[in-house]
N, C-alpha and C positions, 0 to 999 in steps of 0.2 A: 914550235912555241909561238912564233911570229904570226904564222898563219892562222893560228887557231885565237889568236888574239885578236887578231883582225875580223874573224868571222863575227867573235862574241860580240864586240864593238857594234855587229849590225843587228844580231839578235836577241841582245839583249834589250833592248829600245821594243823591239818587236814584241816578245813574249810581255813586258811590262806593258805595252798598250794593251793585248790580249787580258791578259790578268784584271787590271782595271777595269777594262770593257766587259767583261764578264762579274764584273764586281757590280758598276754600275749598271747594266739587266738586271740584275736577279733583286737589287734594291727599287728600283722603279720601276720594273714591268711585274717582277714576282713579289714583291713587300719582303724579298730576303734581309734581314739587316745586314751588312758592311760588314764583317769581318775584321779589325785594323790590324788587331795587335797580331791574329793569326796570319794575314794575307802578308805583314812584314817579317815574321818571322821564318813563312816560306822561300819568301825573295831574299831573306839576309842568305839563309841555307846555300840555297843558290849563289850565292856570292859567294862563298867558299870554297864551294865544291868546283866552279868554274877556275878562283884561284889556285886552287890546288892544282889542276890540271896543267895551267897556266906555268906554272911554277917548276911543273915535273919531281913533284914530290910522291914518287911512289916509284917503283921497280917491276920489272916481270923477270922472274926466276928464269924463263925461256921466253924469249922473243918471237912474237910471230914470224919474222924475215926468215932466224934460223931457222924455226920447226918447218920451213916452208921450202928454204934451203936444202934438208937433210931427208925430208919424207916425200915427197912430189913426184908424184909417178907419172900424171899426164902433164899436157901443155895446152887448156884452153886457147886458140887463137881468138876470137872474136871480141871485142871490146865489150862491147853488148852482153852476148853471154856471159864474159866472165863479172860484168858489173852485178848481173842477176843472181848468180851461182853468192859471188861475196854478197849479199844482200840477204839470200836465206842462208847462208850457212851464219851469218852473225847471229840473226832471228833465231835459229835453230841453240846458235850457244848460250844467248842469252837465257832461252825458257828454260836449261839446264842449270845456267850460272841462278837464274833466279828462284828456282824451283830448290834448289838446295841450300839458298840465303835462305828460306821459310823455312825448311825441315831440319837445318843443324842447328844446335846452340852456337857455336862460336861466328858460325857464317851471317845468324841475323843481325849481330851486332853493323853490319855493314848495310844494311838494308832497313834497320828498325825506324832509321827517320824519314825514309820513305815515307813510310803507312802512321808516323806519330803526329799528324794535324787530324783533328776531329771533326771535320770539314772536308769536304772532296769539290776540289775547286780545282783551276788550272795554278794558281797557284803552288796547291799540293805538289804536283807535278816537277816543282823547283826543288822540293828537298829532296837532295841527294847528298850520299855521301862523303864526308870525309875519312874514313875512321881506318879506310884501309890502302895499304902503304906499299903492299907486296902484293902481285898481279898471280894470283893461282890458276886460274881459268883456261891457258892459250890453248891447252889440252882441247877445248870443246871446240876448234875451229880447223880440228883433224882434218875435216872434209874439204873446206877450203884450201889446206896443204895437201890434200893427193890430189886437187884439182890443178894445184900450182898457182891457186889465186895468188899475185903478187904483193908484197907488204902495202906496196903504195897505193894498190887498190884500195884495199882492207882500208888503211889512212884516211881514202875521200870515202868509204861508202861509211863508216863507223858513226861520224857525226853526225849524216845524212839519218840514219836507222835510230838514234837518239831523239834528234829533234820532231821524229815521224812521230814518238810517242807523249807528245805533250797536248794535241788535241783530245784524247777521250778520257781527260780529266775534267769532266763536267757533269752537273747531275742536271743540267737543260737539253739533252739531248735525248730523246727516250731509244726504244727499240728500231731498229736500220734494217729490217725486212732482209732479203738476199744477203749482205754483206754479215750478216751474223753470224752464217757458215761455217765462212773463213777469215774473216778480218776479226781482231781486236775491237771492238768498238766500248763508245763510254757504258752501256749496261753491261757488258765482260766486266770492265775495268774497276764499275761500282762496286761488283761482286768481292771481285778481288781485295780493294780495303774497308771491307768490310769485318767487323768484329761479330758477326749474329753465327751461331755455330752450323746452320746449315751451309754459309760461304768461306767459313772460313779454311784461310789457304788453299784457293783454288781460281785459276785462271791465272796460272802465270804465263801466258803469251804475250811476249811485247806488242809483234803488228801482227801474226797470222794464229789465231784462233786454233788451226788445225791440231798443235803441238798437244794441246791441253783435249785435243778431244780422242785423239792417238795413245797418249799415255795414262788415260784417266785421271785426269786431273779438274775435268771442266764442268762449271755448275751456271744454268742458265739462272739470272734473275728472275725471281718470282715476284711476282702480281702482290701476292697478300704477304710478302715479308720487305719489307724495306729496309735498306740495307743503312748499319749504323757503323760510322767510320773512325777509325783510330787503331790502337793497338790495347792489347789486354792487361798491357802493365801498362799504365798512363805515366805520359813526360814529368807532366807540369811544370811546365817552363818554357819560353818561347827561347830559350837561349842554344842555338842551335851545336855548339861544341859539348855542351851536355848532356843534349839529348845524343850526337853521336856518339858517346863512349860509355851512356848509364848502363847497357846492360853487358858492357865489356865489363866495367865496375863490378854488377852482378857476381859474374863468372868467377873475377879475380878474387871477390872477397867469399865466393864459395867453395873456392879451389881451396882456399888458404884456413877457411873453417874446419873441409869434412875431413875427417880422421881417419879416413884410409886411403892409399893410396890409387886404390883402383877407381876410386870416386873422385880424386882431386885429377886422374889421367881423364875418366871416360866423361864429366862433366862438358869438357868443351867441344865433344862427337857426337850426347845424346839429342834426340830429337830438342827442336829449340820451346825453352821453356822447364825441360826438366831439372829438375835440383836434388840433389842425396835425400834420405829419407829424413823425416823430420824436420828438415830445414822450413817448411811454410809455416809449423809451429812456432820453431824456434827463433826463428831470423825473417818474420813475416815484414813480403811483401806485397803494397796494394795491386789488386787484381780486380775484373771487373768481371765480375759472373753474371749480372744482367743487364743483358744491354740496353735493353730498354726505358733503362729507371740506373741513369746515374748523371753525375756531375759533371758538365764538360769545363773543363781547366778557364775560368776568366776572372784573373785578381781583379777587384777595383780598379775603374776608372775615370778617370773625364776627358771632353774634350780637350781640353791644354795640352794634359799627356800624351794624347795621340795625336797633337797637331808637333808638339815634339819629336816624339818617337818617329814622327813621319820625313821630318825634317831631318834628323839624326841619319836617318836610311838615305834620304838623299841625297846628303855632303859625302857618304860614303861611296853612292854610286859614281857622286863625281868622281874620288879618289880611285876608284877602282877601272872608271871611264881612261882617267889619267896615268896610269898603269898601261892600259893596254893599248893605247895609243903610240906610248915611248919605246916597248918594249925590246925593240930595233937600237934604241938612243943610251940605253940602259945595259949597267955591266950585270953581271950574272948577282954581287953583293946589293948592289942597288935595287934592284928586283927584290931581292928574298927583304932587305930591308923595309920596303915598300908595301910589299906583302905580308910583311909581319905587321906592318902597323894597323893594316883596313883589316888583318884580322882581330886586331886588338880592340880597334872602333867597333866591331861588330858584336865582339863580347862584349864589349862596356854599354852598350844601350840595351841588347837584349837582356842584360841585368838590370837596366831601367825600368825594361816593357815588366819586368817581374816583380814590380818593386821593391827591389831588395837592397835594402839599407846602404850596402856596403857598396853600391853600384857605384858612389860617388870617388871612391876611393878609385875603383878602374877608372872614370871618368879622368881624373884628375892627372893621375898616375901618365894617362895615354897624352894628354895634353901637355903634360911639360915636357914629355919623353919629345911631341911633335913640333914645339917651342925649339928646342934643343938641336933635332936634325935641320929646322926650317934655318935659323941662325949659320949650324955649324956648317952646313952643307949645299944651303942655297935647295934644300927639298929637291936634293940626291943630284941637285942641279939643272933643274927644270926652271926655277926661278931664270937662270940666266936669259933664259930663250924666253920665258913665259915672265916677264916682271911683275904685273901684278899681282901674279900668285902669292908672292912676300905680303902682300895686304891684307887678301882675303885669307890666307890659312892666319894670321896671327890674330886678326877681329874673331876669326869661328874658334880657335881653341879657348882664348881669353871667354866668348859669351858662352859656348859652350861647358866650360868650366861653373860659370855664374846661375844658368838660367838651371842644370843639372842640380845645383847644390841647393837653391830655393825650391825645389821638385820634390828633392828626397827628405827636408829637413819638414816639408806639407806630410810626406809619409811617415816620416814620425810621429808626429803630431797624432795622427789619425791612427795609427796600427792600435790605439786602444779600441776603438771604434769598431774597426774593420778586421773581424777574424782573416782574412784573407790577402792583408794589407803585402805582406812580404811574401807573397805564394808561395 
């Protein structure tokens, strides 16, 4: 937990200059517009998903150590090779583990906010998910256990093989000659979240290309089709806890509709997307059959809002900064408190970024709640060390609380106006 708090501490500074820097390209050398309200609701995601991690809010049924312990038949000596061996065997789990988040129902729900920003940026790249709690997979890193790769390898190379895949998130990078082979690169990747039905679900290789061209899975970019990005059931909503669990939502209010059993069993096994018969009639949901010709997700806005919304993101990143900093200094309750709260901050403005009426009510709700720990607890007791934190958190909940309430009460006003006003 330490460790891995400590690394985010340096990468996340990192990936957020990338992000930006590729934000501002694409607005001054390409005339791309700025993306806000999408580019913060990638980086909130990311904030979660990193806390979550953080937090150790999830389980594996079977441990790699054990399975590694119990099946192991050789003993790699060499440091080196066994770095390499645990490097493609993760690559090798993941295009599995990935490969069947696309093709089950229940499995995409973990994987759906992946591919749900309608934009293919490095941004994108940040949302990952929360949504799943129990580790199914250790199964697919069989290979790494008869090698004997040891847990603590697996440990350092894991992150390593992660963060390898946050470059070919970009659509400034065209075709990479030789490396297209066998590398992943950003035209694989475009393919990949792509919604136009010649791409779709295909190229799930995280770093090595080979997987998908092995088990038939792999579709080169083409020339005269240009790939259009999101998901076929649109979010709408930059709120990134929503979007993890809409089509868990789905599932559960399908299960609980169809009236046979064998439908409410086999619902969450079949390919992802399918639903009982009737149900598109019946209990229709928005779907985008042409990609070409539709509406991508953007409530009203103005500058104000996004220089808020901007703001809002980055008192959080402080708080989340401040989290992983203590993490050492922090009791196990302290932490989940802490981390309850920046995920409560994250919900409350991404309901801002939506305008949705009621956002003020989380607004409000989060601020007394952090009025209340700041007072009772000295803010879980970092005040002691940190004094002036007692200034700055009670001026930012008190304006926050104010500058939120004159925001939402403009959205009122307007929602006559503005079909679109509370997205």
């Amino acid at each position: 937990m330490e460790t891995y708090a400590q690394i985010l501490l340096i990468a996340m500074p990192v990936f957020f200059a990338l992000v930006l820097g590729e934000q501002a390209y694409g607005y001054f050398a390409k005339k791309h517009p700025f993306k806000n309200m999408d580019t913060i609701s990638s980086l909130s995601s990311g904030f979660t998903n990193s806390l979550k991690d953080v937090l150790g809010l999830s389980v594996a049924i079977v441990t790699y150590a054990w399975f590694v312990d119990k099946v192991a038949i050789f003993e790699v000596k060499s440091t080196i090779a066994i770095g390499i061996i645990a490097f493609i065997a993760l690559d090798f789990a993941g295009y599995w583990v990935h490969r069947m988040s696309h093709q089950i129902n229940f499995f995409w729900n973990k994987h759906a906010i992946h591919h749900s920003s309608e934009e293919f940026n490095l941004a994108c790249a940040l949302r990952q998910s929360i949504s799943t709690f129990i580790n199914l997979f250790t199964v697919f890193l069989l290979p790494a256990a008869l090698l004997g790769v040891p847990a603590t390898i697996i440990a350092i190379i894991a992150p390593i093989h992660l963060f390898a895949q946050f470059w070919y998130h970009t659509i400034y990078i065209k075709k990479m000659g030789f490396l297209e082979k066998f590398l992943v690169t950003p035209s694989h990747h475009r393919v990949h979240h792509a919604i136009n039905p010649e791409y779709l679900d295909r190229n799930h290789g995280q770093i090595f290309i080979i997987w998908d061209k092995l088990f038939g899975t792999f579709q080169e970019e083409l020339d005269d089709v240009p790939p259009v990005y999101g998901i076929t059931r649109p979010v709408r909503t930059w709120n990134p806890f929503k979007i993890n669990f809409q089509h868990l939502w789905l599932l559960i209010q399908d299960a609980w509709r169809a009236e046979s059993w064998k439908d409410k069993f086999s619902i969450w096994f079949m390919p992802t997307g399918w639903r009982p018969e009737g149900f598109e009639e019946k209990y229709p949901v928005e779907k985008i059959t042409d990609p070409y010709n539709f509406q991508k997700y953007a409530p009203e806005t103005t500058k104000a809002t996004i220089v808020w919304s901007w703001i809002q993101f980055m008192f959080t990143f402080f708080l989340l900064c401040l989290l992983y900093a203590n993490v050492a200094l922090l009791s196990l309750p302290q932490l989940i408190g802490l981390g309850a709260f920046i995920f409560l901050s994250i919900y409350a403005y991404t309901e801002f970024m939506d305008r949705n009426q009621y956002s003020i009510g989380w607004e409000i709700t989060r601020n007394l709640i952090g009025m209340v720990v700041l007072f009772q607890t000295n803010w879980f007791g970092l005040v002691d060390t940190m004094p002036w934190l007692l200034g700055v958190l009670a001026a930012y909940f008190v304006i926050a609380s104010v500058v939120t309430f004159v925001f939402v009460r403009a959205f009122a006003k307007s929602s006559d106006k503005s079909p679109m006003a509370f997205g």
